[in-house]
N, C-alpha and C positions, 0 to 999 in steps of 0.2 A: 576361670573360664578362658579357652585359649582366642586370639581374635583370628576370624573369618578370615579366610582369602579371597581374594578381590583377585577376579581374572586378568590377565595383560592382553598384550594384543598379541604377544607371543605362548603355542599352545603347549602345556605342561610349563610354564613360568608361573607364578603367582608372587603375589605383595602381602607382608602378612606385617604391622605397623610400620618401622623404617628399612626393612629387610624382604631378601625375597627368597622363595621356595622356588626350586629347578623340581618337578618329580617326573618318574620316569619307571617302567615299570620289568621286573630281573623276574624271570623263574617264577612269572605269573603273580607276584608281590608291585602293591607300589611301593615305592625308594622314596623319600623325600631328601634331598639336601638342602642345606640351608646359604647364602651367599650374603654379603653389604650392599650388590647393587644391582641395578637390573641387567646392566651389561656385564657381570660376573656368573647373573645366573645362566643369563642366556649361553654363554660358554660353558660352563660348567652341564648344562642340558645337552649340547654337543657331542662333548666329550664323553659322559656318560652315554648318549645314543650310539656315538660310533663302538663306544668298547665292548657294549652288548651288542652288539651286532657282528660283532669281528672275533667276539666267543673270551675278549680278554677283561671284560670285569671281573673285580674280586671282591666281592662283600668282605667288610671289617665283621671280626666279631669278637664276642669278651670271652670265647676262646682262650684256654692257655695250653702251651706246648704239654704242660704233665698231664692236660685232663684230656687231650687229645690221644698223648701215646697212651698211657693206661687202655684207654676204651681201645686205641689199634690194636695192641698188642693182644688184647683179651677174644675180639672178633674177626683177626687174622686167620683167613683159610688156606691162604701160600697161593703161588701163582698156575699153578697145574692142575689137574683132573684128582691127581690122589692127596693131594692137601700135603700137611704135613705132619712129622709125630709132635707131643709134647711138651719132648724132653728140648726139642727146637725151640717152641713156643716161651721154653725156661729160659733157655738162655739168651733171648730175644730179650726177656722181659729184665733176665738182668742185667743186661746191657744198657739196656733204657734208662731202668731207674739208679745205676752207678756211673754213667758217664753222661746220657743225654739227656737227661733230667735237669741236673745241678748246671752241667753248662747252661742251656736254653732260658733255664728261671732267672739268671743271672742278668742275660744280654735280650731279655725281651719280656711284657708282660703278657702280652696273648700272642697267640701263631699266627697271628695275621702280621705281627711286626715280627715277622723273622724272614729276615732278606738270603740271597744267596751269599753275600758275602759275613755271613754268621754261618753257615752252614762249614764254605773255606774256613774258616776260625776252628770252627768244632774239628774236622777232619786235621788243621795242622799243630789243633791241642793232642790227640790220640798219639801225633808222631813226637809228642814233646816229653808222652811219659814214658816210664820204663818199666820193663818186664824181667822177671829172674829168668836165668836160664841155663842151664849147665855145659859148659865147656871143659871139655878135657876133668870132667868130675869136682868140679868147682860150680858156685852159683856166681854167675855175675849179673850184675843188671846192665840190661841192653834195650837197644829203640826196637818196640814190635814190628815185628813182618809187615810187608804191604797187605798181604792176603788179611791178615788179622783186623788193621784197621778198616779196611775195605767191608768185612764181616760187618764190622761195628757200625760204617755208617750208611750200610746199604739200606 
């Protein structure tokens, strides 16, 4: 059985044995976090008020970046009035599961730990591999076009 919170004198703090509980309430849910001391929660109840206020909280979740694209990619309707074909939706999807996939599972366990400076990474992996391509009736391998990687991590 878990023990009782015992109110403070500060409102959404609680004491729950040598620890205390900041809750605070996102998108109609209460939050609880957990802190070591009263004056950490009291901060930490702050910071969590100001950032749902200012629209910049981020819920953590056990989220992972494959189980997220899979489902985008599957209920993507494109950004316009006539959607899109497909044959689009194919090769969105291969793109996903051959490049943003195996990168993402690598450098993160859910998509809430994936920062912008992984995203830079992923984008200056794309410019690291190479592509055939025919010059003067010869295949060589060369760095893809900008439009290409652009494709990839739009």
């Amino acid at each position: 059985m878990a023990t009782k919170l015992e109110k403070t004198r500060t409102p959404g703090v609680y004491r729950r044995g040598s620890s205390y509980i900041a809750v605070c309430r996102h998108r109609g849910q209460q939050r609880k976090r957990c802190a070591r001391t009263y004056d950490e929660a009291r901060a930490l109840k702050a910071t969590l008020t100001a950032d749902i206020r200012r629209g910049e909280h981020r819920e953590t979740s056990a989220l992972t970046f494959e189980e997220y694209a899979r489902e985008w990619v599957g209920s993507y309707t494109g950004r316009t009035s006539r959607g899109f074909r497909e044959s689009t939706r194919a090769g969105y999807r291969f793109s996903i599961e051959q490049r943003a996939i195996p990168f993402f599972s690598k450098r993160a366990a859910t998509l809430a730990e994936i920062e912008p400076r992984d995203v830079r990474a992923f984008i200056g992996s794309l410019f690291e591999q190479t592509v055939s391509k025919r010059v003067d009736g010869k295949s060589e391998q060369m760095p893809p076009a900008v439009s290409t990687v652009r494709g990839h991590a739009a």
